[in-house]
N, C-alpha and C positions, 0 to 999 in steps of 0.2 A: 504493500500500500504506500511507503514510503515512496520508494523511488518509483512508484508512477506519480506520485505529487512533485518530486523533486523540481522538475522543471516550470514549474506554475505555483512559485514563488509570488507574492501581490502584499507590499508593504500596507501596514496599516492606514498612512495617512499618503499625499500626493503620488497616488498610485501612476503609475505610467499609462500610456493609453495602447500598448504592444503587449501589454501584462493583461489589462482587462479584454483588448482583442482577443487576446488568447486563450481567453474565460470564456469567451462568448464561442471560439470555434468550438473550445470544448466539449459541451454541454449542447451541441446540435444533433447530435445522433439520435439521445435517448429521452433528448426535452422539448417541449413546446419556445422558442427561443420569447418568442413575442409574449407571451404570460411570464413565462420565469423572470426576462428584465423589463416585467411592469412599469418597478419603480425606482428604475433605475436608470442615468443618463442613454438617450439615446446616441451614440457615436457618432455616427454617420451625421447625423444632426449638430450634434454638437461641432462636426469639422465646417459643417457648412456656415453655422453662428458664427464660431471664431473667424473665418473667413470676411465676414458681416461685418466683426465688429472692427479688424482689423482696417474694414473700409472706412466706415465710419470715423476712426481715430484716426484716420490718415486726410481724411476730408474737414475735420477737425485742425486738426495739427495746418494745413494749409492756411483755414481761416485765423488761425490768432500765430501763426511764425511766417509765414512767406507772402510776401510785401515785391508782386511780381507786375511785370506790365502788363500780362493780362488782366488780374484784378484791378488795375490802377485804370485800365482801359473801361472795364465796367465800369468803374466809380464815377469817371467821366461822363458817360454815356447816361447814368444814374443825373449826371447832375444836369448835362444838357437838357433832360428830359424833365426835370422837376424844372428848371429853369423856362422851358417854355409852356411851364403850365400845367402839364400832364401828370397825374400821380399815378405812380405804379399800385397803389391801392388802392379799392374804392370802400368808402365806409357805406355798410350798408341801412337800410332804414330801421331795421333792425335795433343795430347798434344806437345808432341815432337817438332811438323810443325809449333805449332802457338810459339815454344821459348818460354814453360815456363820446370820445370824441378821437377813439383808435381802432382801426381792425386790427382782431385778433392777430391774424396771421403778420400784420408788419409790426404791431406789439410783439410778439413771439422772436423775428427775425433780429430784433435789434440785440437780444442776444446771441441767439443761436449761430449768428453770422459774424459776430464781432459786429455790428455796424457802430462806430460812432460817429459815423455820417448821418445814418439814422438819428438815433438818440439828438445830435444836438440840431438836427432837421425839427422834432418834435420839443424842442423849447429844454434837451436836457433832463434831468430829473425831476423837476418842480413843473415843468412843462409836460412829462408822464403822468404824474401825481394827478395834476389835474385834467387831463383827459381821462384819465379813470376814474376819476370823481371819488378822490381818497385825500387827507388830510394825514400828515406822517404823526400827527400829536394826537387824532382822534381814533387814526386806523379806519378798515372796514367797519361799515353798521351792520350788525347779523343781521338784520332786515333785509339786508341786500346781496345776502351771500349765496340765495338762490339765483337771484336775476345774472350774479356775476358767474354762477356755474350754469348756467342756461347758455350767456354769451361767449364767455371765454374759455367753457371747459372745467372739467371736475379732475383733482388733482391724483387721476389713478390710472394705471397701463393697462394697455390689452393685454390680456392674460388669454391661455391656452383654454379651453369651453372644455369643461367635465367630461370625462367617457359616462354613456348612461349602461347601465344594467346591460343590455342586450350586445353591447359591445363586448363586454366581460366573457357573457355566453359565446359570441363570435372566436374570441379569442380560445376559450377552452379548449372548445371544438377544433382548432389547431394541433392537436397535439398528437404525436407521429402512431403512440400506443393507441390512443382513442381511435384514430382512423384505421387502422389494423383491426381493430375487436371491431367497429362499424362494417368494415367491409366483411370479414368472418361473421357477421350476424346475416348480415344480404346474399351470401351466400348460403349459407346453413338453413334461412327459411328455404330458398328456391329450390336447393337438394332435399329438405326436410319434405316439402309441399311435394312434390314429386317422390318421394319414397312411401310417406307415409299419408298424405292427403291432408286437407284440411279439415280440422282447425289442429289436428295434434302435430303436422308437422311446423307450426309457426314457433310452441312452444321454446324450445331452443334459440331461436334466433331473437326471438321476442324478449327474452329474459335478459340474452345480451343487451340488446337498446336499451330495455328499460334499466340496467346497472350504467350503460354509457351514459342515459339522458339522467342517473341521480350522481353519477362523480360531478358529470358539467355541471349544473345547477347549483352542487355542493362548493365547487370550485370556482363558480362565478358570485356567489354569496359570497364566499371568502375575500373575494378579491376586490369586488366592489365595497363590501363592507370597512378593507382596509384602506383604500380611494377615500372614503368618508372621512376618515381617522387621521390622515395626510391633510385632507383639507381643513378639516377642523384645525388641526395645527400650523399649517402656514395662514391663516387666517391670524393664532392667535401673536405669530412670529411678527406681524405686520403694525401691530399695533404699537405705535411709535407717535411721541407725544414733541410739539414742541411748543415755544413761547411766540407768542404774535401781542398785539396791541389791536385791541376791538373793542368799539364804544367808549374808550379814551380811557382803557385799562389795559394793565398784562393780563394775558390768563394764558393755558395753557390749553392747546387742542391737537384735534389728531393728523398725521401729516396729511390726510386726504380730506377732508375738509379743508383745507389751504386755497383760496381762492387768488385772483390779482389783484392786485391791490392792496394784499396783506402786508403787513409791516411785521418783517419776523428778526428776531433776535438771534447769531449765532454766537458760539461761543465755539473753545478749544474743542475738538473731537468729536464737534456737530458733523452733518452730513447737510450739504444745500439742498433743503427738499424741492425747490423747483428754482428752475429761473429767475434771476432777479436783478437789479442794480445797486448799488453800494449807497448808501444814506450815510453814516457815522460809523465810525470805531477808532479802533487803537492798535497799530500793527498786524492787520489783519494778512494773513498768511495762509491760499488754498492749495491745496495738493489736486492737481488736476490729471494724475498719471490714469484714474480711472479711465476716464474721454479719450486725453489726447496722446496715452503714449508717454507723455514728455516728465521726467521724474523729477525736475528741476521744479521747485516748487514756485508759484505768482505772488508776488503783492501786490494786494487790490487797496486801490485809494481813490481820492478822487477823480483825477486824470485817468484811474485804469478802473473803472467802478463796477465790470459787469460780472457776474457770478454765473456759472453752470450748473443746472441741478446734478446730482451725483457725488460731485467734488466733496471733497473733504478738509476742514478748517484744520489746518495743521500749527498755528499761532496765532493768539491774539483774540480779540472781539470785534462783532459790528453788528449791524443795523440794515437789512436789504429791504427794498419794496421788490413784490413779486411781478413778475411780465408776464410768463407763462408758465404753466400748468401742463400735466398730464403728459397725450401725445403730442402734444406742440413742441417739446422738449429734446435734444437729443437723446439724453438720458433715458424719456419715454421710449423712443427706438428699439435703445439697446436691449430694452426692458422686453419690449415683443421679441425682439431676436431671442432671448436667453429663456423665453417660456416654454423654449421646447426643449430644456432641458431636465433634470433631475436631478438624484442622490445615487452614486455607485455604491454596489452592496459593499457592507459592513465586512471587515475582515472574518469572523466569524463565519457569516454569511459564504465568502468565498471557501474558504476552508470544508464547510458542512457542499456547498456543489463538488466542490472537488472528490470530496468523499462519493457522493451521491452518482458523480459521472464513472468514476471506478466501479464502483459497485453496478452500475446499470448496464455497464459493457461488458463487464463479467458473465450480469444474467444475461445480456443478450448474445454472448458468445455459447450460456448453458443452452437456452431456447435453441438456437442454431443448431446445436449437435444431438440435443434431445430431438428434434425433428428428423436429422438425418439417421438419427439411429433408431427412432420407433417406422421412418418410413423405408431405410435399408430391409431392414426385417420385415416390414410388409413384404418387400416385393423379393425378397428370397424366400420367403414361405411357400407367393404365389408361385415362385420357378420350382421349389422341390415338388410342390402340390401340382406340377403342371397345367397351373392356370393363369400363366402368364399374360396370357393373349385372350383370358375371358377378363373381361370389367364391365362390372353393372355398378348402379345407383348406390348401391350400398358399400362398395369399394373407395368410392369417391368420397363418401361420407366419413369412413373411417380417415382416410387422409385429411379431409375437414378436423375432423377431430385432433388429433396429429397437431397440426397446426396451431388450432385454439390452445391445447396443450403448451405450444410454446411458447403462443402470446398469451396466456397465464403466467408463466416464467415469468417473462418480461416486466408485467404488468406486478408480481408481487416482488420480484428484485430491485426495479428501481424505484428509492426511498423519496416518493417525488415530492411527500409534504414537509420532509426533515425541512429544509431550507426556508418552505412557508413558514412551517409552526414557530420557527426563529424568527423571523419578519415578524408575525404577529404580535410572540411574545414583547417583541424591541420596542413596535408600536404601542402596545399596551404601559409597559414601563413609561415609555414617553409621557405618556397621558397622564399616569400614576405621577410620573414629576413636574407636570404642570400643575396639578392638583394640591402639589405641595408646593405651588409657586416659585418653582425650578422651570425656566425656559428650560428645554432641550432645543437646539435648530435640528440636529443631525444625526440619522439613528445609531450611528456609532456610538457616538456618545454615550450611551444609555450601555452600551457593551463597557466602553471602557472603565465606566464608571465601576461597574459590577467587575471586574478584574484588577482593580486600580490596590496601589499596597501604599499608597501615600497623596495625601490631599497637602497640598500649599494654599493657602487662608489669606485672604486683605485680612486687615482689623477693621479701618475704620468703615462704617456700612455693613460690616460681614457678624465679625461677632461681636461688635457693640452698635448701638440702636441709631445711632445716627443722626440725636438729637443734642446737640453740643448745646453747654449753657458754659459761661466763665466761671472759676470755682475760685478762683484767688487772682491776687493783681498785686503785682510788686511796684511800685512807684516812691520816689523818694527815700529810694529806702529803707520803706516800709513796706510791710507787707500787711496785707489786707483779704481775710476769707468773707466771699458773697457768699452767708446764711439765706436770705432770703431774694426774693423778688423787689425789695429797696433799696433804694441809694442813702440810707445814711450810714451805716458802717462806712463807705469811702468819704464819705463827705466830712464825717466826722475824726477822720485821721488828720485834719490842720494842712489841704493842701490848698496854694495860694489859687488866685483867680487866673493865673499866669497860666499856670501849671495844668488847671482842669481845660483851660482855654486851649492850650497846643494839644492835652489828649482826646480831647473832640474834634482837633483836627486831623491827627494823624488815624483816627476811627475813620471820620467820614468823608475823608480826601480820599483815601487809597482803600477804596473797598470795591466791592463789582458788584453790592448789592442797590436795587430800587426797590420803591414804597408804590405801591397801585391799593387801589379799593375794588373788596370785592362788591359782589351783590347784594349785600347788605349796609355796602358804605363803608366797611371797615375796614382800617389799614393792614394790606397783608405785606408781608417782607420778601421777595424773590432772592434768590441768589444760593452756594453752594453751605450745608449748615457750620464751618466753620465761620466764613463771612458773615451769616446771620446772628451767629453767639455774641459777635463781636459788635455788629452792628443793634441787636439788643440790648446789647448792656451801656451802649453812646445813648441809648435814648433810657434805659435805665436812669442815666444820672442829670435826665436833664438835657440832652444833646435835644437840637435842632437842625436835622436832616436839610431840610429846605432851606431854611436860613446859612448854612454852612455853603450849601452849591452853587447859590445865590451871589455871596460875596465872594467868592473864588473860580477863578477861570481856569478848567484844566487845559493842557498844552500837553502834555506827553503821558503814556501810561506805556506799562510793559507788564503784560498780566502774568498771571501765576501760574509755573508748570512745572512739572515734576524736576526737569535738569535745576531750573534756579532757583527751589524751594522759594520764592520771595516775590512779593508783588511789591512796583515801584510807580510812583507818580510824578509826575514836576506840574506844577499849579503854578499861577501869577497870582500874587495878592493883591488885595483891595489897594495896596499901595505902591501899587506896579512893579514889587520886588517878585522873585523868583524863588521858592521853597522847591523838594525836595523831600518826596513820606518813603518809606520804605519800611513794610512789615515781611515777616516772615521765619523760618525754623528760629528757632535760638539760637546753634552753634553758626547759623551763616551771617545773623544780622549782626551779632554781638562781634565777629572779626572786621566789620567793618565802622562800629564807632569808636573814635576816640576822646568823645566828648562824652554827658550825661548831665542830665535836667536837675538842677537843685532845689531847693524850699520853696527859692521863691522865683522859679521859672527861669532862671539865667544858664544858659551854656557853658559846663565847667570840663578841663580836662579830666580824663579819664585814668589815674592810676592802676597799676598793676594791682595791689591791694583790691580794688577794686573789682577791677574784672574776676581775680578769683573770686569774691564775695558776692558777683554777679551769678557766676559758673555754679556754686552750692547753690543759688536760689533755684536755679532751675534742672537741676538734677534732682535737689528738695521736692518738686513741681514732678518731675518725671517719673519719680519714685513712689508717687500718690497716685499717678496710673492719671496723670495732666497731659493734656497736649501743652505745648508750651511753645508761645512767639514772643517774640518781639515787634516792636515801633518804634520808630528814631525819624528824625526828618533834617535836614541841612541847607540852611541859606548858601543859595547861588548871585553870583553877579554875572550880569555882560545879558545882551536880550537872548530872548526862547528861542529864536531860531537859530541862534550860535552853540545853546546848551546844549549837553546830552545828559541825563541822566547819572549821576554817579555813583559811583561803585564802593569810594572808601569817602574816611570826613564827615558820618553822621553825630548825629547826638541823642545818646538812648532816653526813650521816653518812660517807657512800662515794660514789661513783661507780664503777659498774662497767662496764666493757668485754663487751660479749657477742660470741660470734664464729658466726657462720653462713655454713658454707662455700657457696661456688660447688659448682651440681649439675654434675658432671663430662657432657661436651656441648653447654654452654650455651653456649659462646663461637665454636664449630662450627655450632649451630643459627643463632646470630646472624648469623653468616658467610652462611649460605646464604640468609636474608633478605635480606640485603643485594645479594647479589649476583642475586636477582630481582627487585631492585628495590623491596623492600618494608622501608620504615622501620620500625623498632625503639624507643621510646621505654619509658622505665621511669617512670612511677607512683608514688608509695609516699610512707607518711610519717614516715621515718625520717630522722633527720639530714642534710643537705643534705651534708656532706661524705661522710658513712656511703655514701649513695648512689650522689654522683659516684664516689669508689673500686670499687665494687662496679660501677658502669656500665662504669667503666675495665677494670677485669676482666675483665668479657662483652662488651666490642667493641664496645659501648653507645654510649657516649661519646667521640668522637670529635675530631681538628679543628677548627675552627669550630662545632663542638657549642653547643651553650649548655645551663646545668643549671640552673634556676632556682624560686625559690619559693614554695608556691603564692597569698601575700599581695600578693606582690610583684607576681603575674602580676594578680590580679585587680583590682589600682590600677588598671592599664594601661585605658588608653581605647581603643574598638574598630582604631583605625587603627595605634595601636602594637602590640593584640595580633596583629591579621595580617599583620607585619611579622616579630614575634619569633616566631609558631607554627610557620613551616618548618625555623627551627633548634631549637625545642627538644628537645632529647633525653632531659633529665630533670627532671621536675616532684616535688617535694616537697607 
């Protein structure tokens, strides 16, 4: 059994497409091909997709890199043409009725095409805005978000149309064994009917059909019912929520409900749900390799404003209004190309055919030679018996028989539901872990998971809750524990008006969270929950969000991401001078002040003394199972368009303590890991001691544990690192 696997090798994950061909010739002898890869990429299809998409990215890549005479030739011809009057679009009355003042299709093209001939033909951004009859401060009105999905399209791709029931049956009925026993049944009555007469000689052939027409039935039940089970889950995979502005609030909605007009928010690791142009941000940065090929990533600003749906924000934040939707999109395109694709079976899966194809060749080698040896022996009987050359009705029958004989063989050697009954089960588990609100995307998944000897853990979100409150504040060197939901415990520590004044600044200069009202009027807080712990407790003490944004003009921002643990701002003051906020990890912000805030709010040097008496507060912090940042902020001179942001010369403000409790179970779920044998290790990059405590907590960390750094680990030369890897249990 081995060495006929040997050669149909097919790794678990980016399997080859010469490995899975080779799956597929396998498996033609003794299986239905078109059932068995249901659910599984089509090849063939799929070469022809990529083909597709390869065009598309290349007719892409043309429109936003090559700046040739032909296109320049067009652009002319474009301008001759508007120039003597004539629009290559005609708005229809349509449009006109529902009060907007752009067709869809030249709304669509201005980005699809690069045009920014277009764009600034149509009055530019504020000149879009208002042919869509949209307002970038109020957003779409949902009142109007059917009339805009009437006009302009509903933000969803053609997808590939369900196989119904009868197709399933269609398919059964394919299968090489079922047509062998169909055709031995059409035979078997016509010889039956003729030997025996009717109705007794139908009985035999009739019992065949009726077992061929309950496997089909059996088999198309199976298989449609697992079609349902697929779709129910990419359905539930689909459900992707993002941030817009409607009715002159954020809220959150789903990406297809996304109409034009929308005013959507992206942020780092977003996905552009459709077409759009650039309104506001801060260093915004798209990875367009999905479209066009091109891995070098854009910056989009104002001179370069237009977005691609598909792409992906790989830096930074902003602000797009939508153009188009759906299949206006390229994206939508690609999106019909790749419908006719799927999921290649599971390794498991492959493994269990392979078996399945051996074994089935096997019996069809026994069937083969059981036939030729109950039919040798037929007809050496009839030559001793010297009735070679007599054959009647009932010699013929016996060779029938004979035959069925071997498509019995056949029919019980090859194990053709092993491979379902796997599918199934995979599907089912699926479903079992969305039920426990575990996405699955891919049925592997659900295999690997069930064979897995070690899970790697985030903290934050994962095993604790996710709802960060500040728990202590170090300022003035003092330290100060939030008891409750009030501000007099800080207030009541003696710090000046200086003091509280620069920490409501460095709150609410450098933060990415805003303030909108729900449906009841009440102020909700947007933004990721350590921002919001922080931006809670500025308004804990009295801060004035609006008043703060009010009198300060931001000019630069550099958002937060994992390489620079630290978010940084540059702001102009009320009095035209130039500051400088910077929060973030402790050990990053604290190497970069040499200053620190006094009593009574003045800028003092920073002693050594110090900074160690700094370094205990928040190890102190870390050790209580704290997230722990810092805020510092530093006057600049010379104007904003000569600044850049700096790097060292701040002046520490606070350190705060944030607290994110253990998810009530975590330390129960650990347990039962453990006690199956399956390692637990935590992730994360939050303070080394933050960690270890929180590991400690969840049963994480352990005895002979080791927690260690992720800098520290990657010194390590390969012989040290596979030495230290079976203990470590937590990596920063």
């Amino acid at each position: 059994m081995d060495m006929s696997l040997k050669d149909f090798e097919v790794q678990s994950k980016n399997t080859s497409e010469d490995a899975l061909r080779k799956w597929r010739r396998a498996v033609t002898i003794v299986k239905n091909p078109r059932r068995r890869f249901r659910m599984v990429a089509d090849l063939a299809k799929r070469a022809a997709a990529e083909r597709k998409i390869r065009s598309i990215q290349e007719k892409i890549r043309i429109a936003l890199y090559v700046k040739r005479a032909a296109l320049q030739f067009l652009d002319a011809g474009a301008a001759a043409e508007n120039a003597s009057g004539q629009s290559e679009y005609k708005i229809s009355d349509e449009v006109k009725e529902a009060g907007f003042g752009i067709d869809p299709d030249e709304l669509a093209s201005i980005v699809r095409e690069h045009g920014m001939k277009g764009l600034k033909k149509n009055g530019g951004v504020d000149g879009i805005a208002e042919k869509v009859s949209v307002s970038f401060e109020e957003g779409v009105r949902t009142s109007d978000v059917s009339t805009r999905q009437k006009i302009y399209g509903c933000n969803r791709y053609t997808e590939k149309p369900p196989r119904s029931f009868l197709m399933f049956v269609w398919e059964a009925l394919q299968d090489l064994t079922l047509i062998i026993l169909m055709v031995c049944a059409l035979v078997s009555i016509g010889v039956g009917i003729a030997t025996e007469g009717w109705p007794k000689g139908m009985y035999d052939g009739l019992g065949i059909i009726l077992s061929v027409f309950l496997v089909v039935m059996v088999t198309a039940a199976s298989d449609y019912n697992q079609s349902l089970q697929f779709r129910d889950l990419d359905r539930e995979k689909k459900k992707i929520s993002i941030q817009v502005t409607r009715d002159g609030r954020k809220q959150e909605i789903s990406i297809y409900d996304l109409v034009v007009g929308d005013v959507v928010q992206l942020s780092i690791g977003d996905i552009v749900p459709a077409d759009g142009i650039y309104l506001s941000g801060y260093s915004l940065v798209i990875d367009e390799s999905s479209l066009s090929g091109e891995s070098e990533p854009v910056n989009v600003y104002e001179n370069k404003p237009l977005l691609l749906s598909g792409t992906k924000v790989q830096d930074g934040s902003g602000k797009m209004i939508v153009t188009a939707v759906g299949m206006r999109t390229e994206w939508g395109k690609l999106m019909e190309t790749l419908c006719e694709g799927g999921e290649d079976e599971t390794p498991l899966q492959v493994k269990l055919n392979g078996v399945a194809t051996v074994i089935g060749k096997i019996g069809l080698a026994f069937a083969v030679l059981t036939f030729l040896v109950l039919t040798v022996r037929f007809l050496v009987e009839k030559a001793l018996n010297k009735e070679f050359t007599d054959w009647s009705s009932s010699d013929a029958l016996t060779l029938l028989n004979y035959f069925a004989i071997a498509v019995t063989i056949i029919v019980v050697a090859v194990p053709e539901g092993l491979p379902l009954a796997v599918t199934l089960s995979l599907a089912f588990a699926m479903k079992k872990l969305m039920n426990e609100k575990a996405l699955v995307r891919h049925l592997s998944a659900c295999e690997t998971m069930g064979s897995a000897t070690c899970i790697c853990t985030d903290k934050t979100g994962t095993l604790t809750t996710n709802r960060m409150v500040v728990d202590k504040i170090w300022i003035c060197e003092k330290t100060e524990v939030i008891k409750s939901r009030h501000s007099e415990g800080i207030l009541e520590m003696g710090i000046s008006e200086g003091v509280l004044s620069l920490l409501f600044q460095v709150i609410f200069q450098n933060t990415a969270c805003e303030t909108s009202k729900d449906e009841n009027g009440n102020n909700k807080i947007l933004g990721t929950p350590t921002e919001k712990a922080l931006f809670e407790f500025g308004l804990l003490l009295g801060g004035d969000f609006d008043a703060q944004r009010k009198d300060f003009q931001i000019k630069k921002v550099e958002p937060f991401n994992s390489v620079r643990k630290k978010m940084s701002v540059l702001v102009a003051l009320p009095t035209g001078e130039l500051r400088a906020f910077c929060k973030g990890a402790s050990e990053i912000v604290l190497k970069m002040c040499d200053k620190i805030l006094d009593d009574s709010g003045k800028s003092v040097p920073l002693s050594e003394e110090q900074i160690l008496s700094i370094s205990d507060v928040i190890n102190g912090f870390a050790c209580e199972a704290l997230r722990t940042l810092c805020l510092a902020y530093k006057d600049l001179d010379g104007p904003a368009s000569e600044c850049s942001i700096p790097e060292f010369g701040y002046t520490l403000v606070t350190v705060v303590g944030i607290k994110d409790p253990v998810r009530p179970g975590v330390k129960d779920a650990v347990q039962t890991c453990l006690a199956a044998g399956i390692t637990v290790r935590m992730v994360t990059g939050d303070n080394i001691n933050t960690a270890k405590a929180i590991a400690k907590e969840c049963g994480i960390l352990t005895e002979g544990g080791v927690a260690i750094e992720g800098p520290e680990f990657r010194a390590m030369n390969p012989r040290q690192m596979g030495e230290i890897i079976p203990k470590i249990q937590v990596l920063e």
